[in-house]
C-alpha positions in Angstrom: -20.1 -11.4 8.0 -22.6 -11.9 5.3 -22.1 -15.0 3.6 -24.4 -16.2 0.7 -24.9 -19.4 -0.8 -24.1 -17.4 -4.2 -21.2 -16.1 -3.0 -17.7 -17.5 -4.9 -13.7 -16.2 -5.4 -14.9 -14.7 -8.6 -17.3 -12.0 -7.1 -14.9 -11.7 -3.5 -14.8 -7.4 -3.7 -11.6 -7.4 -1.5 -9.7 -10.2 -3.2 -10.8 -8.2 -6.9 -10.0 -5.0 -5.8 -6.7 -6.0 -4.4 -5.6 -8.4 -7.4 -6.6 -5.3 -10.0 -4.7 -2.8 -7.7 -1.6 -5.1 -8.1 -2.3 -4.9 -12.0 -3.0 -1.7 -12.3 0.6 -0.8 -10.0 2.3 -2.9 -11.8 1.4 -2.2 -15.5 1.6 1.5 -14.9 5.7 0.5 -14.2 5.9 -1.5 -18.1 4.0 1.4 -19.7 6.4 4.3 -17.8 9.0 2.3 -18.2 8.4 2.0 -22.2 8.0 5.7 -22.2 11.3 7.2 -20.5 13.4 4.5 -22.1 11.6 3.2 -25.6 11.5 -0.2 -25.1 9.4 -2.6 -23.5 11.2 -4.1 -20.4 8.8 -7.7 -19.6 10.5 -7.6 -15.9 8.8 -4.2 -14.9 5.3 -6.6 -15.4 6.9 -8.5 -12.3 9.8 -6.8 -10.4 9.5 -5.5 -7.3 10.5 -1.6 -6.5 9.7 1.5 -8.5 7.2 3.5 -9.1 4.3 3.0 -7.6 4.6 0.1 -4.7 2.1 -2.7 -6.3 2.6 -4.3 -2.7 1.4 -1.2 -1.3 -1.3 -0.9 -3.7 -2.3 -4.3 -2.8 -2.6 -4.2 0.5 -4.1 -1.1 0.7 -6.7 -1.8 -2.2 -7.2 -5.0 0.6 -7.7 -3.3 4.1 -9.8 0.0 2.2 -12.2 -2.4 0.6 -12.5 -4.8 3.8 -13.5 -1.3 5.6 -16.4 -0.3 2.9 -17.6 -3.7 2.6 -18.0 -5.2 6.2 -17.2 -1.3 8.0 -14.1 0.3 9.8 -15.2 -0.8 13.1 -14.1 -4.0 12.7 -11.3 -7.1 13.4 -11.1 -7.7 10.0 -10.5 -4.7 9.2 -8.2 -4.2 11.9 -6.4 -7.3 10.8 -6.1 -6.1 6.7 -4.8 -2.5 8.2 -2.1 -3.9 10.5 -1.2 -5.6 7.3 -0.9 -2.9 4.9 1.2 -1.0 7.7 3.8 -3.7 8.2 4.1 -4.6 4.4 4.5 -0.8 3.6 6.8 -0.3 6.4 9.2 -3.1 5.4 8.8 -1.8 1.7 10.9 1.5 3.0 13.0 -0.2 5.6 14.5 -3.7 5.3 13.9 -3.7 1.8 15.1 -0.5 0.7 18.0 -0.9 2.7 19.2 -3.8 1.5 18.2 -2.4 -2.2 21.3 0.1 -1.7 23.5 -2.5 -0.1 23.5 -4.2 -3.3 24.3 -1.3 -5.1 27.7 -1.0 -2.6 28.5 -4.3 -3.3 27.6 -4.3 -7.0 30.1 -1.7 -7.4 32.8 -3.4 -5.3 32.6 -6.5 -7.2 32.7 -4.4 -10.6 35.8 -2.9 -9.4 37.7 -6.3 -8.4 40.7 -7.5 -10.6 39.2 -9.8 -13.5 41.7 -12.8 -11.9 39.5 -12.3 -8.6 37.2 -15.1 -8.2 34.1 -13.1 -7.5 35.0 -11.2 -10.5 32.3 -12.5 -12.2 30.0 -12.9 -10.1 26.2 -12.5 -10.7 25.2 -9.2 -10.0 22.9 -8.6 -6.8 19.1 -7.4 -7.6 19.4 -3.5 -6.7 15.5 -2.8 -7.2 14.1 -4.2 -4.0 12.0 -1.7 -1.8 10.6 1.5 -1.7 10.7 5.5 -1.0 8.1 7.0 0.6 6.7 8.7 -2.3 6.6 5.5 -4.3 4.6 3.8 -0.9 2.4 6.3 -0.9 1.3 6.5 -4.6 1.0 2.6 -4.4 -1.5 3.2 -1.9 -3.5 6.1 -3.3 -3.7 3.1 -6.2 -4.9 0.8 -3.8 -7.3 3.1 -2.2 -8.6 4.7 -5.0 -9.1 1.1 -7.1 -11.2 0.0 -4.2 -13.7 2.9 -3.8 -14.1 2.7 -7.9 -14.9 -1.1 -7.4 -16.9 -0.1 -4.6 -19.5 2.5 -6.4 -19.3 0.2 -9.5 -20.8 -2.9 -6.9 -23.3 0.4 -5.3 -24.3 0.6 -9.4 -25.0 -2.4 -10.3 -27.1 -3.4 -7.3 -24.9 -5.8 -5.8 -23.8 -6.4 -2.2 
């Protein structure tokens, strides 16, 4: 790895790229949101599911610019891939699953008598993982934030 005595957090490509993948994921939620509904719903800015994954634009933005910057051929970027696999793969599993369990169980409690103590009851967050389609547009996000930050490093001259 090439480490420089000018190197600092602020300049780290992966950690950028990753962190601006996340923002760009998750702002592109608020400002869809805002435009099928008219209004501007603050919780898309930090809830998890919908359209695209920011966790799988995160990771992804993570292990693709690992791989430009220190190659493909290596552990580290063995390690961020692994990663990106298990986090997307429990974003349309586990996650998902128990998205539409809460749904079931939303429902039931809706339906309960009003003299039922679970009545009212909080309801369950609903919005938790992912479909496939949503996984793999967080990741073209990821992907495609870390190749622009890579050319724009190739541009400027810096390593």
């Amino acid at each position: 790895m090439d480490e420089t005595a000018g190197s600092s957090i602020v300049t780290n490509y992966p950690l950028i790229s990753a962190l601006v993948a996340f923002a760009v994921a998750q702002s592109s939620k608020f400002f869809t949101s805002w435009y099928r509904e008219r209004r501007w719903d603050f919780k898309q800015l930090v809830g998890s599911g919908g359209m695209p994954s920011s966790h799988s634009a995160t990771v992804s933005a993570l292990a693709a610019s690992i791989g430009l910057q220190e190659g493909f051929g290596g552990t580290l970027f063995a390690t961020s891939l692994i990663l990106a696999f298990v986090v997307m793969y429990d974003a349309t599993g586990v996650r998902l699953q128990a998205g539409r369990q809460a749904e079931v169980l939303n429902q039931i409690v809706y339906e309960l008598p009003a003299e039922h103590p679970l009545a009212e009851s909080r309801p369950l967050r609903e919005l938790l993982g992912h479909t496939h389609p949503q996984v793999l547009a967080g990741s073209l996000v990821g992907i495609v934030t870390s190749v622009v930050g890579f050319v724009i490093i190739l541009t400027c001259g810096h390593s």
